[in-house]
C-alpha positions in Angstrom: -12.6 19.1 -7.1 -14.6 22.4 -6.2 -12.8 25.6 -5.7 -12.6 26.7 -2.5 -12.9 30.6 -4.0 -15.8 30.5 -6.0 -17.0 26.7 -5.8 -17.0 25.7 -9.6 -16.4 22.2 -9.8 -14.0 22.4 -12.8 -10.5 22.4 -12.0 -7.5 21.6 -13.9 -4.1 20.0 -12.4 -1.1 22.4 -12.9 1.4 20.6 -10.8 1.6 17.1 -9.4 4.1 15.5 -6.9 4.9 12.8 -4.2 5.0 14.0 -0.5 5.2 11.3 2.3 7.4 9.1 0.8 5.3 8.4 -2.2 2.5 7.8 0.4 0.5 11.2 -0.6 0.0 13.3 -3.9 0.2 17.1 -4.1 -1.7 18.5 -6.3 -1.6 22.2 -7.3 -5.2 22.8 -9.4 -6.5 26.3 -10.7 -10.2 26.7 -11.2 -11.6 27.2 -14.9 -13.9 29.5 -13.3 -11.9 32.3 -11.5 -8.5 31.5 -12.5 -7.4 31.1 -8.7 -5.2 27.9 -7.4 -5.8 26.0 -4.8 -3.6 22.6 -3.6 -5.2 19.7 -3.0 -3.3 16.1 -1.7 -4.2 12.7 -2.7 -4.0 9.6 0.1 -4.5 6.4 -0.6 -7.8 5.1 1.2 -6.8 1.7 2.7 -9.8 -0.6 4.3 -9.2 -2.0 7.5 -8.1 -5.7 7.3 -10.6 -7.6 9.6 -9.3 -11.2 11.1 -11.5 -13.9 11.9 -9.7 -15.6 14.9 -10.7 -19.7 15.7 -13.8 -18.7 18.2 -14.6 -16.7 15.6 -14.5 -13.6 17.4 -13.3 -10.7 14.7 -10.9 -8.0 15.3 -8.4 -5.7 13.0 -5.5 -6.6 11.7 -3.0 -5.9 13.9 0.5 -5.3 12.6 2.5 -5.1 16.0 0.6 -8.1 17.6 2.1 -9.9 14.3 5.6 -8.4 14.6 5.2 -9.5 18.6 4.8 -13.1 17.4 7.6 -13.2 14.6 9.8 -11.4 17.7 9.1 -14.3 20.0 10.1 -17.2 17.3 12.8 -15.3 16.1 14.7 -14.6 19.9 18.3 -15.3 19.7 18.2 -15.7 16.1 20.2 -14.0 13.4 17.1 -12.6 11.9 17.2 -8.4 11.9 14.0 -6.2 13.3 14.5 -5.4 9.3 13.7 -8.5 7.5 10.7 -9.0 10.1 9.1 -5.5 9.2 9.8 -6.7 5.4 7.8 -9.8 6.4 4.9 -8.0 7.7 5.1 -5.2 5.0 4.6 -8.4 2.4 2.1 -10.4 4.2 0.0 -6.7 5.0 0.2 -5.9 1.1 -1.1 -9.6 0.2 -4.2 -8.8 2.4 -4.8 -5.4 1.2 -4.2 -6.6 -2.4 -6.6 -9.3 -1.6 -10.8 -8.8 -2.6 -11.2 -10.1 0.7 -11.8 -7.8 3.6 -11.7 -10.6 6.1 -9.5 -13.2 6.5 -8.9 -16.2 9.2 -6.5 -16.5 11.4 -5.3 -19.5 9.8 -4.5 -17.8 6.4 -2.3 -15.7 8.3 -0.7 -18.1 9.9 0.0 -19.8 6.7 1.2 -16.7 5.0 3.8 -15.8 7.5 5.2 -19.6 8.0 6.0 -19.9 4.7 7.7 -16.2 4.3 10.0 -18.0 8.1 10.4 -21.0 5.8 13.2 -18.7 3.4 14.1 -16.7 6.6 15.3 -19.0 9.3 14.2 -22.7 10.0 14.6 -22.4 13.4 12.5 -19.9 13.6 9.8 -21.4 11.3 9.4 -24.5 13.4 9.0 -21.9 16.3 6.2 -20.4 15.3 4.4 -23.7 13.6 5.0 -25.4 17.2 2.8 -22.9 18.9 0.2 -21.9 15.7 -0.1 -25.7 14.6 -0.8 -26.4 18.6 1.7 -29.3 18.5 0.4 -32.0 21.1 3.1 -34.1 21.6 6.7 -35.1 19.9 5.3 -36.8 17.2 3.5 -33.9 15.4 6.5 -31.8 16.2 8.9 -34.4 14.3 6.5 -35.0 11.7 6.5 -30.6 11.0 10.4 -31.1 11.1 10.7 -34.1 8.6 8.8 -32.7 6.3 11.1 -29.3 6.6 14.0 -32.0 6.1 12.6 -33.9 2.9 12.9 -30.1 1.4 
C-alpha cells in the first residue's frame, strides 16, 4: 500500500476492523518510511454473475427479477419476504462461490426449485409450472407425483 505522504510502498497494519456489516475492512497502516498513518478499507471485489437465458441472449444476474419470480409463486402463501431474500442470498452465494462466471438459465432455475421444494410445495409447483413450460395436465401431474412419491 503506498503512503499517501511520502509514497514508500512499505506500510505496516496498526489496526484492523469490520465496518459495513462485516462487508468492508478498516485498516489503520503507518508507513516505515515517515512514520505517518494513513487508513485504508478493504471491499470485497465481487464479479458480475452473467446468465445465459434459452435464446441464448446473456445478461447479469439480476437479484430483484429473481425475488419478482419467487414473489409471484409464493402470492397468498405463508412464505415471509424473509425466507425469500434468504433464498436468493443462498442461491447468489452458490454462483459467486462457483468457478463459473456464467451460468444458464436452467441452473438457476434448478437451484431455486429445489431451495421452494423445503419452503412450500405449493409454491414449488408454481414456479416449475411456468419454468418447466408445462403443456398440458399430464406433465403437470407427472411434476406433482413425483413431489408426492417424496
Amino acid at each position: 500500500m503506498k503512503c499517501p505522504f511520502c509514497g514508500y510502498e512499505e506500510s505496516r497494519v496498526i489496526d484492523s476492523r469490520p465496518t459495513d456489516e462485516g462487508e468492508r475492512i478498516r485498516r489503520r497502516r503507518e508507513c516505515l518510511k515517515c512514520q505517518k498513518r494513513f487508513t485504508t478499507y478493504e471491499i470485497i471485489e465481487s464479479l458480475p454473475v452473467i446468465v445465459i437465458k434459452k435464446d441464448k441472449s446473456r445478461e447479469v444476474f439480476n437479484r430483484d427479477k429473481l425475488l419478482n419470480g419467487l414473489m409471484r409463486a409464493c402470492e397468498k402463501r405463508p412464505v415471509s419476504i424473509d425466507m425469500l431474500e434468504h433464498i436468493i442470498d443462498e442461491i447468489e452465494a452458490t454462483l459467486q462461490n462457483s468457478l463459473d462466471r456464467e451460468v444458464t438459465s436452467e441452473r438457476i432455475g434448478e437451484l431455486v426449485m429445489d431451495k421452494l421444494k423445503g419452503v412450500d410445495e405449493v409454491a414449488y409447483v408454481r414456479f416449475a409450472s411456468v419454468y418447466r413450460q408445462f403443456k398440458d395436465i399430464g406433465t403437470f401431474m407427472s411434476e406433482l407425483n413425483k413431489l408426492l412419491e417424496k
